[in-house]
N, C-alpha and C positions, 0 to 999 in steps of 0.2 A: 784607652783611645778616646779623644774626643768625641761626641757623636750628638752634637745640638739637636733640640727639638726644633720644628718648624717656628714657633713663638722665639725662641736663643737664639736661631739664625736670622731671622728678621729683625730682631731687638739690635743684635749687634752690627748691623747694617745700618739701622739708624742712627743708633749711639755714636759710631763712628762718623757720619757725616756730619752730626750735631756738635760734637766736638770739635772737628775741623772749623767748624763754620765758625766756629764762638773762639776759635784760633786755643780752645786749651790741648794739653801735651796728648800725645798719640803713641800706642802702641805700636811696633811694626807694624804689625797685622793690620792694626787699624788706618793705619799712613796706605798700605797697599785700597783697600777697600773703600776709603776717601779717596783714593786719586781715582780707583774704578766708576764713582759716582762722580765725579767731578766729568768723565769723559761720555758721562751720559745725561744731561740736564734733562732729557723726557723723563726724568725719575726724579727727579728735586722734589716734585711737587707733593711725592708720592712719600718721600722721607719724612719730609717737613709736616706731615698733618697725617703723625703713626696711628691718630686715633679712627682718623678713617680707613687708615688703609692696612694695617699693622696685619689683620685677621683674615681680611678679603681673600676670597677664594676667586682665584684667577681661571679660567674654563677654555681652554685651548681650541673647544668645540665652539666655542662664542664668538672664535676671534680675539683672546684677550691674549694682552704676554704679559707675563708673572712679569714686573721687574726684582721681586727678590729672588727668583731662580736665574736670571740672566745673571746678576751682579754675584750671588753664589757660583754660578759656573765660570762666570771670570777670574773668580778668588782661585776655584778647583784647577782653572788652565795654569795664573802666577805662579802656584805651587810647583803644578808639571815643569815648566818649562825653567823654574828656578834649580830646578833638581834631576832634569832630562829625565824625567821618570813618567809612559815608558821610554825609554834608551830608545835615541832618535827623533823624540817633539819638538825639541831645541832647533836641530838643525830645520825639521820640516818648516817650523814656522818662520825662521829664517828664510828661509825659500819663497815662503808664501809672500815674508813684507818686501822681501827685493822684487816681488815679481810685481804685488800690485801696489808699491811704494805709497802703504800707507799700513800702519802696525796696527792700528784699531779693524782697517777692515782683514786684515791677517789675522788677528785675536779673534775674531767673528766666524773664520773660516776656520779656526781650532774650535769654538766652543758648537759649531754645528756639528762636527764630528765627533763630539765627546756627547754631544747628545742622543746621536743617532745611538751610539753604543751601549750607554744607557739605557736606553728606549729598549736594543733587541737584548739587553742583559736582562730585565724586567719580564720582556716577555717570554725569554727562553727560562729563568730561573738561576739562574749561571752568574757567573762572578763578571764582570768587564772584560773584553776581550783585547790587550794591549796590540793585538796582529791588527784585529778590526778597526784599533783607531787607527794606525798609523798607515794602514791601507787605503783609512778614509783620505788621511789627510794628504797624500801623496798622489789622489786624483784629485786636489782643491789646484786649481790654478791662479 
């Protein structure tokens, strides 16, 4: 199974928008995660100049947001929702872009809840709880 180091995950985030940018050819993967940067320009700045930013250590207690974990967990929603895995995201998030007719802020309101899960997976020690997301997202209006 693939399992990038934090240095892999961030590299390939780059790579892929440097690519784009210089218009040469793209991996799916890479096509998905360029169009994910492309829908976030507060992060341009941040790809473009990997030597400042490649390493930084983002501190959530500081007020900072990682954008390589945001752009990570949009990659980890594309996947779900390409593959309704868990059974039911698809439809939820469905729901979500009819309701607030707009798919980025529906995407936002899937990756809040795929964090939350995370978060009490971490702290319980326990694997992701596919009930927990989907209970999340079915109170997202």
């Amino acid at each position: 199974m693939f399992n990038p180091s934090r240095a892999e995950a961030r590299q390939f985030l780059i790579d892929a928008w440097a690519k784009d940018r210089s218009q040469q050819p793209l991996t799916a993967l890479e096509e998905i995660a360029a169009g994910l940067v492309a829908m976030h320009p507060e992060y341009h700045a941040v790809l473009e100049q990997p030597d400042r930013h490649a390493g930084k250590d983002y501190s959530p207690e500081a007020g900072d947001i990682n954008p390589f974990l945001h752009l990570s967990l949009h990659l980890a929603v594309a996947e779900q929702l390409a593959i309704d895995q868990p059974p039911g995201i698809r439809a939820q998030f469905e729901r979500l872009r009819a309701a607030r007719g707009d798919e980025h802020g529906a995407l936002h309101a899937v990756l809040e809840c795929l964090g939350e899960v995370i978060w009490t997976a971490q702290r319980q020690r326990t694997p992701p709880d596919a009930a927990l997301y989907i209970a999340c997202l079915e109170r997202q209006r």
